[in-house]
KEVO-338802 format. One record per residue (C-alpha): x, y, z; residue in one letter. Coordinates in steps of 0.25 Angstrom, whole numbers, padded with zeros to 4 digits, always signed. Example, Ala and Ser with C-alpha at 12.3 -4.5 7.8 and 13.67 -1.06 7.14 Angstrom:
2
+0049-0018+0031A
+0055-0004+0029S
//
This chain:
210
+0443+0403+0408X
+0428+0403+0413X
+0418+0414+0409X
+0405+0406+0413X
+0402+0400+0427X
+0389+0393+0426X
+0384+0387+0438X
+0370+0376+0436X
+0359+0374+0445X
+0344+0377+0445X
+0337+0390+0446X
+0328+0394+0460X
+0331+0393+0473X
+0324+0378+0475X
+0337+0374+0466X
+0348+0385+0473X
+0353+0373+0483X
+0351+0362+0476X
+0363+0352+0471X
+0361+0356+0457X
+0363+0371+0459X
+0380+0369+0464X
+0384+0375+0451X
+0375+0388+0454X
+0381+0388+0468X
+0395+0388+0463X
+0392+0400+0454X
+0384+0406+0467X
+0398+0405+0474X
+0407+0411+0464X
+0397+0423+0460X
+0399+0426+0475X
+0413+0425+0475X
+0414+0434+0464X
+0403+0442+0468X
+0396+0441+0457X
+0379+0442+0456X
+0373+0431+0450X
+0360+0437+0440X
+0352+0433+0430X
+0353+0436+0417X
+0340+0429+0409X
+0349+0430+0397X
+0358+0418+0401X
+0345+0411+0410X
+0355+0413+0423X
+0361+0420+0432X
+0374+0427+0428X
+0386+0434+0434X
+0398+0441+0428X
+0411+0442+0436X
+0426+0445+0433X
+0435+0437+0436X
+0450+0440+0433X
+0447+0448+0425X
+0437+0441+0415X
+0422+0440+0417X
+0414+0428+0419X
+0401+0424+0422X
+0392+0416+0430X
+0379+0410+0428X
+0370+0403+0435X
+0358+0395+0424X
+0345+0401+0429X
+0339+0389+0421X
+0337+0375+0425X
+0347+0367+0426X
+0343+0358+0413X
+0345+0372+0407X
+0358+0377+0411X
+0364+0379+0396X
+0355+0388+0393X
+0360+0397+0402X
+0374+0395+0402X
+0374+0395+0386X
+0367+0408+0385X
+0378+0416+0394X
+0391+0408+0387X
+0386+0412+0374X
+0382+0429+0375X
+0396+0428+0381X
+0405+0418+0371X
+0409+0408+0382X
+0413+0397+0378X
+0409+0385+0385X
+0423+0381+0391X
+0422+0396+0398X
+0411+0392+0405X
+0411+0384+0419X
+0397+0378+0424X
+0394+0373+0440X
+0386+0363+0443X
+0383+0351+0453X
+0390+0338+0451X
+0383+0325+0457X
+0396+0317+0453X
+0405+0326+0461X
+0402+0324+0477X
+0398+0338+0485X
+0411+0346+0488X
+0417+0341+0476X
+0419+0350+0463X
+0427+0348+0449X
+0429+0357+0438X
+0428+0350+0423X
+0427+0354+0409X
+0417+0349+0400X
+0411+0335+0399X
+0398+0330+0398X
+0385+0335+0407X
+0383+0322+0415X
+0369+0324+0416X
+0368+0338+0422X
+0357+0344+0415X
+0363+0359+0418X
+0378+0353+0411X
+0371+0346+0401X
+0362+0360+0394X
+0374+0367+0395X
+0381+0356+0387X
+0370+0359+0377X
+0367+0372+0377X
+0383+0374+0375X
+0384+0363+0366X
+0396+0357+0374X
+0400+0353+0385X
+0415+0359+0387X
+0414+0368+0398X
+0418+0368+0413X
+0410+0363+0425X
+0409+0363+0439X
+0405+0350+0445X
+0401+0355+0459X
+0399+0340+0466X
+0385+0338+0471X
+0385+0324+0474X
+0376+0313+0468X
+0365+0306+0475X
+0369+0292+0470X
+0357+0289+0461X
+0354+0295+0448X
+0339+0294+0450X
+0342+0304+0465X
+0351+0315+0455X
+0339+0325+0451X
+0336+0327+0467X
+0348+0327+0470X
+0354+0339+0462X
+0342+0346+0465X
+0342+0345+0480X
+0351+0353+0492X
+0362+0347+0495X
+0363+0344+0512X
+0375+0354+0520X
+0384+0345+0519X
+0384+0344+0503X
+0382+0359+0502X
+0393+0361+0508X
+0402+0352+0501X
+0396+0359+0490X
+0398+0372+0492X
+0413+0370+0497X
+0414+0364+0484X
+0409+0376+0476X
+0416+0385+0486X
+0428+0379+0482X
+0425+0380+0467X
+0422+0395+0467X
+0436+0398+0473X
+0442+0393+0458X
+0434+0401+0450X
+0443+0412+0446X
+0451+0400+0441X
+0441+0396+0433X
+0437+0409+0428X
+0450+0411+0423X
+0451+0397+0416X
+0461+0390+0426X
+0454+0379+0427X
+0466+0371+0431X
+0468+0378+0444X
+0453+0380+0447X
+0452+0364+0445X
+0461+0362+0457X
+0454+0370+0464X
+0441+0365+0462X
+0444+0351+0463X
+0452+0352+0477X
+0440+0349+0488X
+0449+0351+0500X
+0458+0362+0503X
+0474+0360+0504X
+0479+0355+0516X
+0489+0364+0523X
+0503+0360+0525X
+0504+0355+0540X
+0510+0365+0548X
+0523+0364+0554X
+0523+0359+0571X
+0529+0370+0580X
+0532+0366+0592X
+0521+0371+0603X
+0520+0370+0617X
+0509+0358+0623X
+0495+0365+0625X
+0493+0369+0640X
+0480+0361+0639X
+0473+0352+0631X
+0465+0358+0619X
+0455+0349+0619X
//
């Protein structure tokens, strides 16, 4: 099961609708779903929510640091309360994942995010879940610091956002640790098609409806 939900951006509002903020935004999403308020608590350098969900609490937290410094904050929180780092999930953007896309993964390396890689540190591993939320890339390495650190146009937002949407809606799963099902659910970036209906038999139109 998950009892941490962190999700990773920048503090201030120059940063709020920037690319390197989705993971904030996800965490945005489900603290409304829950109906949950967000607040900070200087003791974990972020804000933090509690909520229950079936019947077991969890928290939320969004790092109130920089993103270079996001295991501090994570780290503080998960040990006052003895969670061990595969109970805790963090959200953030993804440039190899293209916008509307989003995969659900355990562990690995930080791949040159600075926000994954203090929290490797300041964890001393790297076993815990992640959110990829797809960003896009801008195609050359040089262009990536402006880019994660720039508003994406509409029509990426709303990729974006339709992505996060959809990964609000497995949280429950997540929470309670069914991170088989809640996979499905992530990874599917289109609704299923329904069965075709059967034809009846109708009588011709009276005029043309176009």
């Amino acid at each position: 099961m998950i009892k941490l939900f962190v999700g990773l951006g920048n503090p201030g509002p120059e940063y709020e609708a920037t690319r390197h903020n989705a993971g904030c935004w996800w965490i945005d999403r489900v603290a409304a779903q829950l109906g949950a308020r967000l607040v900070a608590e200087r003791a974990y350098h972020g804000l933090v929510a509690r909520a229950g969900v079936r019947g077991q609490s969890v928290w939320l937290l969004e790092p109130q640091t920089f993103m270079n410094l996001s295991g501090k904050s994570v780290a503080a929180l998960a040990r006052f309360y003895k969670i061990a780092p595969e109970q805790i999930l963090v959200a953030h953007d993804e440039l190899d994942l293209a916008p509307g896309q989003v995969k659900l993964k355990k562990g690995g390396g930080h791949a040159g995010h600075n926000g994954l890689r203090d929290i490797h540190a300041q964890l001393g591993t790297g076993d815990y879940w992640r959110l990829r939320i797809g960003i896009g890339h801008p195609g050359d390495r040089d262009e990536v610091v402006g880019w994660v650190l720039r508003k994406p146009p509409a029509a990426e937002l709303e990729l974006i956002e339709s992505a996060i949407a959809r990964a609000a809606q497995a949280f429950e799963d997540l929470a309670a640790g069914e991170m088989a099902r809640a996979t499905v659910q992530i990874h599917t970036d289109k609704p299923p098609r329904p069965k075709p209906a059967r034809p009846t038999p109708a009588a011709a139109p009276a005029s043309d409806p176009e």
